[in-house]
C-alpha positions as CSV (number, residue, x, y, z in Angstrom):
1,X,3.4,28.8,-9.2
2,X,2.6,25.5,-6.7
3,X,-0.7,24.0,-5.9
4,X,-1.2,22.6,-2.3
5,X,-2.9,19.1,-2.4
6,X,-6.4,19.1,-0.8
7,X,-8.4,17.0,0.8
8,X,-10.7,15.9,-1.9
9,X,-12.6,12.8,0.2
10,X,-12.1,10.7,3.2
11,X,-12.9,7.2,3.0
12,X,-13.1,5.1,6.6
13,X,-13.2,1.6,5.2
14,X,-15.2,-1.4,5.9
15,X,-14.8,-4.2,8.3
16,X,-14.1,-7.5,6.1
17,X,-12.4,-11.0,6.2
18,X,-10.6,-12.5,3.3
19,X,-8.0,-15.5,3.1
20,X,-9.0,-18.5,5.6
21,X,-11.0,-16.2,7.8
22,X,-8.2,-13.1,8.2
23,X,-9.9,-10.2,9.7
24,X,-9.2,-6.6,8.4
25,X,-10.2,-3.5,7.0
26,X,-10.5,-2.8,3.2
27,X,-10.5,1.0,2.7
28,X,-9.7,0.6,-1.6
29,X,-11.5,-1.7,-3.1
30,X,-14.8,-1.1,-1.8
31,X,-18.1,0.7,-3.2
32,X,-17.1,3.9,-0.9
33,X,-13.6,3.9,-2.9
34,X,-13.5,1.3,-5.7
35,X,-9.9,2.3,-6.9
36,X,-7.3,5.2,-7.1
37,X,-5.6,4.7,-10.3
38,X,-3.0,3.2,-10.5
39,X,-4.1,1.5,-7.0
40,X,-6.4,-1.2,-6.9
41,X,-7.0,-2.0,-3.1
42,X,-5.8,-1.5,0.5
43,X,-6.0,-3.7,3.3
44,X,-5.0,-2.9,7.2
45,X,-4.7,-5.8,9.3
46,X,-3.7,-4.9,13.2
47,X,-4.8,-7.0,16.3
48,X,-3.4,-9.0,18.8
49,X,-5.5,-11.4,18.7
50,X,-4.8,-14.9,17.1
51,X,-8.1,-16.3,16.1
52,X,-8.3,-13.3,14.1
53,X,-5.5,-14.1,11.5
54,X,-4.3,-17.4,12.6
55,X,-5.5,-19.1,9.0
56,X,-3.4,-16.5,7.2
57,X,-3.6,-16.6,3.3
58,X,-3.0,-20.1,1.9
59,X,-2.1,-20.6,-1.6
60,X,-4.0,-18.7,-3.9
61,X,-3.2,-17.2,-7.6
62,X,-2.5,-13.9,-8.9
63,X,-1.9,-12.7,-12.3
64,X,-1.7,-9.0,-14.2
65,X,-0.6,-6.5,-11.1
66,X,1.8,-6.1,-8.0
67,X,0.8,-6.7,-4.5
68,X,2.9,-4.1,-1.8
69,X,2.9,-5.6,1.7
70,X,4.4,-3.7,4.6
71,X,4.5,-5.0,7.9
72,X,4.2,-2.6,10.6
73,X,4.2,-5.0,13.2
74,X,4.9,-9.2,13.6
75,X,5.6,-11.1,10.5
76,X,4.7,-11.9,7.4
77,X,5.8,-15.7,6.0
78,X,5.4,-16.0,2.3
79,X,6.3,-18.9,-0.1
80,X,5.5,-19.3,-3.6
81,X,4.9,-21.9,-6.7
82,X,8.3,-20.6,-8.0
83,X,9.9,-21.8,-4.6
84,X,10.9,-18.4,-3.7
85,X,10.4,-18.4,0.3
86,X,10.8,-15.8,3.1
87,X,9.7,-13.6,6.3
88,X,8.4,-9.9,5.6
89,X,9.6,-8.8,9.6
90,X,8.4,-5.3,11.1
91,X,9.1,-2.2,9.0
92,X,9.8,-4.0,5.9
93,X,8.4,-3.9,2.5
94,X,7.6,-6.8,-0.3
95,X,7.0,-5.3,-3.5
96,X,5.7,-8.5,-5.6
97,X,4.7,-8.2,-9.1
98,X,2.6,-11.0,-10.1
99,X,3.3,-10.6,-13.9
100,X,2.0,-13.3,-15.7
101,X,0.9,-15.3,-12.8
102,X,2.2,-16.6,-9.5
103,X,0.5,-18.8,-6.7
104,X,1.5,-18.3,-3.5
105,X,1.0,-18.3,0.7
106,X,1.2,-15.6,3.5
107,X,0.8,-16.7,7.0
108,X,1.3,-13.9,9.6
109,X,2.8,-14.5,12.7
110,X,3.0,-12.3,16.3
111,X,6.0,-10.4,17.2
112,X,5.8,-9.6,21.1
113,X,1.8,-10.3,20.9
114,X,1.5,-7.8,18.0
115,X,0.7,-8.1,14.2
116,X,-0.2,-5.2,11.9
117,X,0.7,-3.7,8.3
118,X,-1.2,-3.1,4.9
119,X,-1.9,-4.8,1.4
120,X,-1.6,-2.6,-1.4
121,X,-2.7,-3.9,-5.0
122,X,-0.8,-1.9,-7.8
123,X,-2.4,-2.1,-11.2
124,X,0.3,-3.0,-14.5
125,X,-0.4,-1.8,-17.6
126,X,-1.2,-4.1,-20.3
127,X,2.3,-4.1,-21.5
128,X,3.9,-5.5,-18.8
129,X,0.4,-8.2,-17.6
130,X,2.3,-11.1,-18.8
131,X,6.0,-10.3,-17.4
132,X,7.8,-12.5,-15.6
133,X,7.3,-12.5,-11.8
134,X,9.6,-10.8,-9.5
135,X,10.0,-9.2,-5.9
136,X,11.5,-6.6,-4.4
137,X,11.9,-7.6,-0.8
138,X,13.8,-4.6,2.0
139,X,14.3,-5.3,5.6
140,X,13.5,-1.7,7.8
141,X,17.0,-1.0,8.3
142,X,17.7,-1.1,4.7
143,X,15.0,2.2,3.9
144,X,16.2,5.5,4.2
145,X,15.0,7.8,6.9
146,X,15.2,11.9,7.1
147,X,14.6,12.8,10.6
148,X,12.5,16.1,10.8
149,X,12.9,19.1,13.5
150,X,11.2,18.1,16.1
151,X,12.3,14.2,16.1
152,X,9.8,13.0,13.6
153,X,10.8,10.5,10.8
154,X,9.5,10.1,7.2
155,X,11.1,7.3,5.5
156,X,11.2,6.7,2.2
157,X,9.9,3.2,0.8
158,X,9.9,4.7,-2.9
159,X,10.0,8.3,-3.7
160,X,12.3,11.1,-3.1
161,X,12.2,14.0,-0.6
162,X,13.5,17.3,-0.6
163,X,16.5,16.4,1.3
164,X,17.0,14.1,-1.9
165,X,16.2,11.0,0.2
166,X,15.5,7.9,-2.2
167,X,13.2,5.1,-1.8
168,X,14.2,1.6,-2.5
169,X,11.5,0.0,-4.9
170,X,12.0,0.7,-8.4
171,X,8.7,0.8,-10.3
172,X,9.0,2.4,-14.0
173,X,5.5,2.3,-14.8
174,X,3.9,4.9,-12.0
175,X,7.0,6.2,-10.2
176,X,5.6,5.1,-6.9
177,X,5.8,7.5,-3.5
178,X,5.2,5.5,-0.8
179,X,6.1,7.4,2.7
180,X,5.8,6.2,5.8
181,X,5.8,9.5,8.6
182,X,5.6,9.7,12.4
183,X,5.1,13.3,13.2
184,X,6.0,14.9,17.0
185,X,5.1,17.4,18.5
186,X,5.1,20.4,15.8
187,X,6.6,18.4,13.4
188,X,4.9,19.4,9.5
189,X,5.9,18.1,6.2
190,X,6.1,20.2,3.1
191,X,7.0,18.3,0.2
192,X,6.9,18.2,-3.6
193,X,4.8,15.6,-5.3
194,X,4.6,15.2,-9.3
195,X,1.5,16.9,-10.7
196,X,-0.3,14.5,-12.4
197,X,0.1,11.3,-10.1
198,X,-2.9,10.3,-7.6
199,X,-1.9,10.4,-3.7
200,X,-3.5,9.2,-0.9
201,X,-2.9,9.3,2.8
202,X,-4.0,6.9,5.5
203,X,-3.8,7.7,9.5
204,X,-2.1,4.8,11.6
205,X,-2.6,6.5,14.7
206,X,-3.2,10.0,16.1
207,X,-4.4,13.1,14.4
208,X,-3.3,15.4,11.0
209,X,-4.0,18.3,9.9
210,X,-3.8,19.1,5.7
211,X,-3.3,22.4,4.5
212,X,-6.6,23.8,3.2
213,X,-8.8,21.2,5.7
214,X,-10.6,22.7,8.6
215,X,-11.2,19.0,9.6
216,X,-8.8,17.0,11.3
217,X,-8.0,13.9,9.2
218,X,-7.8,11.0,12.1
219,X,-6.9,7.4,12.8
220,X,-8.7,4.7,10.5
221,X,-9.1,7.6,7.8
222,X,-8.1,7.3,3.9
223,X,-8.3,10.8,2.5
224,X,-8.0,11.1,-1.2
225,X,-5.9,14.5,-2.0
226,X,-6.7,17.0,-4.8
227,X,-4.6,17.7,-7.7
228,X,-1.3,20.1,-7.4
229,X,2.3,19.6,-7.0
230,X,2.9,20.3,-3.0
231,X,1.3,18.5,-0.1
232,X,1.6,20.4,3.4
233,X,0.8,18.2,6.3
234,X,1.3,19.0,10.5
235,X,0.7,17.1,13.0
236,X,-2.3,17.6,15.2
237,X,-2.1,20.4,18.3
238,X,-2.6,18.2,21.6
239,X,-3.3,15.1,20.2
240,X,0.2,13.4,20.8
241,X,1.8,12.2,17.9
242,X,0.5,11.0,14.6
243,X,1.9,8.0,12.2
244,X,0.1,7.9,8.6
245,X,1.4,6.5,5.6
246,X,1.5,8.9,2.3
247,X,1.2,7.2,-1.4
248,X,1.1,8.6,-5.0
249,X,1.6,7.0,-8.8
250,X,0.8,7.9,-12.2
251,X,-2.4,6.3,-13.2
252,X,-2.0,4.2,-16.4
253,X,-5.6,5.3,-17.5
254,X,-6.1,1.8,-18.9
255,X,-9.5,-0.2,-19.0
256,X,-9.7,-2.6,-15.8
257,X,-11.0,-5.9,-15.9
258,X,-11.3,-7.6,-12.3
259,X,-12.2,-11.3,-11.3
260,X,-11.1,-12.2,-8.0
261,X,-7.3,-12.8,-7.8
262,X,-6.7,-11.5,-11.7
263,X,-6.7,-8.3,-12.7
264,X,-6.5,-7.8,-16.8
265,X,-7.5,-4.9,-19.1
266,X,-10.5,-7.4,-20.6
267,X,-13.0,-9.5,-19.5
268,X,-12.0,-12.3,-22.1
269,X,-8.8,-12.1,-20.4
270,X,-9.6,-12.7,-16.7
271,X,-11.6,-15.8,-17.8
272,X,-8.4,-16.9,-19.2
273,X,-6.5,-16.7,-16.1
274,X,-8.9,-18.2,-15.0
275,X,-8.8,-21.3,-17.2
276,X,-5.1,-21.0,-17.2
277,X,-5.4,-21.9,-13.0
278,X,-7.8,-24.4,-13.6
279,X,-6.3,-26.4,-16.2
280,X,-2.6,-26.0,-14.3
281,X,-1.5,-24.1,-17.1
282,X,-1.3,-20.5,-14.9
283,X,2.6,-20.0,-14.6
C-alpha cells in the first residue's frame, strides 16, 4: 500500500544578512529548523533593491559538503581559488561540492531590476569530506520539463517523475529530488517519492494545498512533510497560481560538526579546517 506525505511542520524563516551585508531569509539553519538531514541550510534572497545585495559574497572557504544555488531571477557570478569562473543566469542550477576545501566569490547581479533564487547546503558523509572539489553547473534550458494538464510545469533539477523525466545533477550519496513546480489553475501533482528520504517544500509565490492539510501552505512557508512514499499537492482554489520548490534526500545519519564555513563529522576536525585556512594550507 502507499503513504501520502503530510505536513509534519511549517517553518517561516528568519530575516538575516550574511556575506558583506546580503539580505535574505534563512528558513534551515535556524533554531526553528536547525537541519533536515541530509540538508544543512536554506537561504532565499529576492529584492530589487541594490543596497540590499550589492556587497555579494566575497571570498570565503568551504570545506566537507555541497552548496546548491538556483537562481530564479538575475545572476549569480562565482569564481574560485581553483580559477574555475562563471555566471549562474536565471533558472539555472550550481551544484558545488566543496570536498576537501575550496575558497571562493559570488557576487549577484540584476536582470531587468530583478534578483532572486536559494542557497541550499548538502551535508557529505565522512567518506567523501576530503574529495576533490567539483561542480555541476546547468543553464535553464538544459533541465527537463513535464508540462502538466492545465499548463503548469515541474521541472526536474535532480529526481525523476512519473513521466520518467530525469534531473541533471548526479549525487550518489542522497539521490537528491529537487523540483521546481508552477501550478495553474487546477493543476495537482501526484508523485512517487522514496520512503526513507526527507522532503521539504518551500512556496515562492501563491497558495498550495497538501493532501491531508486543512491549512493552506502559502508564500514564505517551508513545510517539513511526513514519512511515506507519495506526495499529493494542488494548487490553491482562487488564489492564482502557485510556484514552490519540492526537495528530498537520504539522510546519511552521520554525527555533524559545524563551525562557520566547515562542516565535518568532529569537532577536532572543524578546528582543522580551520587551521588548514589560516596557515594557507586549506586546498
Amino acid at each position: 500500500m502507499t503513504s501520502v506525505r503530510l505536513i509534519e511542520k511549517i517553518v517561516n524563516g528568519a530575516q538575516t544578512m550574511d556575506g558583506d551585508g546580503v539580505k535574505l531569509t534563512r528558513i534551515m539553519g535556524t533554531p526553528e529548523l536547525n537541519m533536515l538531514d541530509p540538508f544543512l541550510l536554506l537561504d532565499f534572497f529576492g529584492t530589487d533593491e541594490p543596497l540590499d545585495y550589492i556587497g555579494g559574497f566575497p571570498p570565503h572557504p568551504h570545506r566537507g559538503f555541497e552548496t546548491v544555488t538556483y537562481m530564479l531571477a538575475g545572476k549569480m557570478r562565482h569564481k574560485d581559488s581553483a580559477g574555475n569562473e562563471g555566471v549562474i543566469e536565471a533558472g539555472g542550477i550550481q551544484w558545488m561540492t566543496a570536498g576537501k576545501g575550496i575558497i571562493h566569490s559570488e557576487m549577484p547581479e540584476q536582470s531587468q531590476g530583478l534578483l532572486a533564487g536559494f542557497q541550499l547546503w548538502v551535508n557529505l558523509p565522512a567518506s567523501h569530506k576530503m574529495t576533490t572539489p567539483r561542480y555541476q553547473e546547468t543553464a535553464d534550458q538544459d533541465i527537463s520539463t513535464d508540462v502538466l494538464s492545465n499548463g503548469g510545469r515541474l521541472k526536474v533539477i535532480a529526481g525523476k517523475t512519473s513521466q520518467g523525466t530525469a534531473g541533471v545533477i548526479n549525487n550518489p550519496h542522497i539521490n537528491p529530488t529537487y523540483w521546481d513546480v508552477t501550478l495553474v489553475n487546477d493543476d495537482k501533482i501526484a508523485e512517487s517519492i522514496d520512503s526513507d528520504h526527507n522532503v521539504f517544500i518551500y512556496v515562492i509565490s501563491g497558495s498550495i494545498a497538501v493532501a491531508g492539510s486543512t491549512t493552506p501552505l502559502t508564500a514564505g512557508q517551508l513545510a517539513v512533510l511526513s514519512s511515506g512514499d507519495t506526495i499529493n499537492i494542488a494548487n490553491k482554489e482562487n488564489t492564482g497560481n502557485s510556484r514552490f520548490i519540492l526537495v528530498g534526500g537520504k539522510p546519511l545519519g552521520e554525527p555533524v560538526a559545524r563551525g562557520g564555513p566547515f562542516v565535518m563529522n568532529t569537532r577536532e576536525q572543524v578546528e582543522q579546517a580551520f587551521q588548514d585556512y589560516k596557515s594557507g594550507n586549506f586546498i
